[in-house]
C-alpha positions as CSV (number, residue, x, y, z in Angstrom):
1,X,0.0,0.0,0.0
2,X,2.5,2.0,0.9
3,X,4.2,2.1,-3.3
4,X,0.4,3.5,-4.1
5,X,0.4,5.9,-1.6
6,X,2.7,8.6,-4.0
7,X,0.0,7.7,-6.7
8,X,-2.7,8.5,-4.8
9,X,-1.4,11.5,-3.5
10,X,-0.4,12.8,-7.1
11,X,-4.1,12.0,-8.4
12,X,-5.3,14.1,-5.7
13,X,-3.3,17.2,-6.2
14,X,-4.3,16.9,-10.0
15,X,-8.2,16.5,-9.1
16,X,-7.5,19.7,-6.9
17,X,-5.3,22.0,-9.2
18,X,-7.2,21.1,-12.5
19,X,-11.0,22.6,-12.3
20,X,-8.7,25.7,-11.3
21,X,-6.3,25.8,-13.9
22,X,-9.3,25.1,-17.0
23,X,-11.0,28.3,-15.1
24,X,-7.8,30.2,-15.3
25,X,-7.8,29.3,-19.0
26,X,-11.3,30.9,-20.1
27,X,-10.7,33.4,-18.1
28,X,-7.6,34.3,-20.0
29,X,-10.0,33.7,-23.4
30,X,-12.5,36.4,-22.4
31,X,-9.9,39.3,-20.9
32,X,-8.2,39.0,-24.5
33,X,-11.4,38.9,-26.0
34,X,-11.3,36.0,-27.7
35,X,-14.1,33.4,-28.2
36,X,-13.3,29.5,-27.8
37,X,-13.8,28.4,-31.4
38,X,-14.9,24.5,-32.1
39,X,-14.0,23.1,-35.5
40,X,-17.0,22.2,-37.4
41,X,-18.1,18.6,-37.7
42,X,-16.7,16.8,-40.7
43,X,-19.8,16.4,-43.0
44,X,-21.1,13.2,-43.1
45,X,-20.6,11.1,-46.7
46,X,-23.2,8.7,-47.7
47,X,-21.8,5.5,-48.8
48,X,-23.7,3.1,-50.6
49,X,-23.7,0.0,-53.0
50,X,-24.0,1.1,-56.5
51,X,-27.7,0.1,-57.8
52,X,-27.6,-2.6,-60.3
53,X,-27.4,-0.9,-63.7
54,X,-31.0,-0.1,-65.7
55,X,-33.2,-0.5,-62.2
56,X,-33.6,3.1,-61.3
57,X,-35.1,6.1,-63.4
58,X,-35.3,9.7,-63.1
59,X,-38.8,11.6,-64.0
60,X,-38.5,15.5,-64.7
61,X,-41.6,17.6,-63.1
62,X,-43.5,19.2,-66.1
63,X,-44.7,23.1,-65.8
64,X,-47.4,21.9,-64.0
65,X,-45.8,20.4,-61.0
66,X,-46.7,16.7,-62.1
67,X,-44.5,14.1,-63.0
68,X,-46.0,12.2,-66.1
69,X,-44.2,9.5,-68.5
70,X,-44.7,6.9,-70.9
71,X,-45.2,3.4,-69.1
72,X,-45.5,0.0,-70.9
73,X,-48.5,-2.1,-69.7
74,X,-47.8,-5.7,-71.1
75,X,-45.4,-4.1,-73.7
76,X,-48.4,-1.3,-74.9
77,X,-47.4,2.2,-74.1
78,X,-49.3,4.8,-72.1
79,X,-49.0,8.1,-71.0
80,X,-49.1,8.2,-67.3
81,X,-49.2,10.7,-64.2
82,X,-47.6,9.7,-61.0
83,X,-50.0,10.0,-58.1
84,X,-49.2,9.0,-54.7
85,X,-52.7,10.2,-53.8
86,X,-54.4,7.1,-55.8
87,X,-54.2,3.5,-54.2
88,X,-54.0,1.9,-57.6
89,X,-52.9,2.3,-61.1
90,X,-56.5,3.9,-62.1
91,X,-57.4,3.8,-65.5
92,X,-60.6,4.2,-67.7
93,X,-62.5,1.6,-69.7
94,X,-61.3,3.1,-73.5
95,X,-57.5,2.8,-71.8
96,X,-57.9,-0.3,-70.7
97,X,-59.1,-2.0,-73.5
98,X,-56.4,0.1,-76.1
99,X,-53.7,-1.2,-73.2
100,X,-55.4,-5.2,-73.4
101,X,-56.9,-4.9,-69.6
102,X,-59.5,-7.0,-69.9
103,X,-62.7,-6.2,-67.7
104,X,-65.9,-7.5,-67.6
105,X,-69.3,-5.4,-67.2
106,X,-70.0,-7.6,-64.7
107,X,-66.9,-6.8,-62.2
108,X,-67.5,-3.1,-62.1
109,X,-68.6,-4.2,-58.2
110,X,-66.6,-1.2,-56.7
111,X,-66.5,2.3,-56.2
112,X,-64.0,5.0,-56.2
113,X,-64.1,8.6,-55.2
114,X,-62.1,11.2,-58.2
115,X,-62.3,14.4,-59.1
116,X,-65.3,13.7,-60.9
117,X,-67.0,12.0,-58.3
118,X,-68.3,8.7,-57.2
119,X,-67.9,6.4,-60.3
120,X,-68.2,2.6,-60.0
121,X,-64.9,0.0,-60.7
122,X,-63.7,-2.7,-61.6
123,X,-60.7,-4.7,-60.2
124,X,-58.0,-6.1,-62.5
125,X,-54.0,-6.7,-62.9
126,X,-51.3,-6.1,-65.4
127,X,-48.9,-8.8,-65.7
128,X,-45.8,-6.2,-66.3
129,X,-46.0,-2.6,-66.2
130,X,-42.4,-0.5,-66.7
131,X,-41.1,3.0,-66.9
132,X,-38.2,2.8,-68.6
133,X,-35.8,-0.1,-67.2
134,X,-38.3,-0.3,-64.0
135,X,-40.2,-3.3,-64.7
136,X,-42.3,-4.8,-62.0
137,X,-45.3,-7.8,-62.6
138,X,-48.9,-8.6,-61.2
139,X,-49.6,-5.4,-60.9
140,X,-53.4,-4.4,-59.4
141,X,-55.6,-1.9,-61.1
142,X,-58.5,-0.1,-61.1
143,X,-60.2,0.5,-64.2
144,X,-63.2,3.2,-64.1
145,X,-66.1,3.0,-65.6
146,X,-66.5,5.7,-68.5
147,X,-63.9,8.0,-69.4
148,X,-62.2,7.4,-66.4
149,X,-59.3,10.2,-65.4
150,X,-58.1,11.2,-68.8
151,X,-54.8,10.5,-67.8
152,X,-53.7,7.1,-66.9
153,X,-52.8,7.4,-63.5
154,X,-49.9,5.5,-61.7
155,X,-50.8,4.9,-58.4
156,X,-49.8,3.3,-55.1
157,X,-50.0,-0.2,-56.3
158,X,-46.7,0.3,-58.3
159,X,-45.3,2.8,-56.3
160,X,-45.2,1.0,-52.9
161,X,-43.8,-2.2,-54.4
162,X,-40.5,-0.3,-55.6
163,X,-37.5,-0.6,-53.2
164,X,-37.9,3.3,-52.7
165,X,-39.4,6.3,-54.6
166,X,-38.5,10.2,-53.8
167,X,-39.5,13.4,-54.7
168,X,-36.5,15.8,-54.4
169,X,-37.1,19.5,-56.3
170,X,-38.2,18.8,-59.5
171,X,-37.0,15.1,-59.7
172,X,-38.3,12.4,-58.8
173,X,-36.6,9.3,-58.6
174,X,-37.6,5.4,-58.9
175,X,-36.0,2.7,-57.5
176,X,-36.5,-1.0,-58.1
């Protein structure tokens, strides 16, 4: 105990003396008029795996604020609008049959609210539907009775079964 008792002795005198000194210190900071400066953080850099090549795609917001492109249903091409708001690929009856969706009078069982009201539907799927190099299968959609929404509208039944999807400015990205 005795070969500690040095040790001890030194740790103590450091405990004492320190808070002092590191007062001392600022002290000496603010009668010079200086200001105790921190470096910034390094920024932080996102590392990632590359994504395999051809499964992403990048849409461009039109004037309007929309993002629309051409999408293949079952290798027949359609003009489409991106909306998040709309649980599935909604589409009306003329589009569906030019695009090979085949729906009987019979199934329009359902009803969906648009922006031109209550109009009855119809259940049905799309064996492949892709934007560019995006291609994803069995794909549910709702086909309107009528006219439908003029514009083909790609909904949440291909959007939430992408790895990710993001809206950043006027981009907005899609990720298989």
């Amino acid at each position: 105990m005795s070969k500690f008792f040095p040790l001890l002795v030194g740790a103590t005198a450091i405990a004492l003396v320190f808070p002092s000194a590191f007062e001392r210190y600022r002290a000496n900071l603010v009668s010079e008029g200086e200001v105790e400066r921190l470096d910034p953080p390094q920024p932080v850099v996102e590392a990632a795996l590359p994504l395999p090549a051809g499964r992403m795609v990048r849409l461009q917001a039109g004037r309007d604020g929309h993002f629309r492109t051409l999408a293949r249903f079952d290798g027949r091409s359609e003009e489409v609008m991106v909306d998040t708001g709309a649980t599935y690929v909604a589409l009306g009856q003329d589009a569906a049959r030019r695009l090979g969706v085949r729906v009987d009078p019979s199934e329009f069982v359902h009803t969906a609210q648009t922006a031109q009201g209550t109009v009855r539907a119809a259940l049905a799927r799309v064996r492949r539907l892709s934007i560019g190099p995006v291609e994803l299968s069995d794909i549910d959609v709702m086909v309107l009775e009528g006219v439908g929404p003029g514009t083909t509208l790609l909904g949440m039944s291909f959007l939430k079964r992408l790895s990710r999807f993001e809206a950043k400015g006027e981009q907005l990205t899609l990720v298989q």
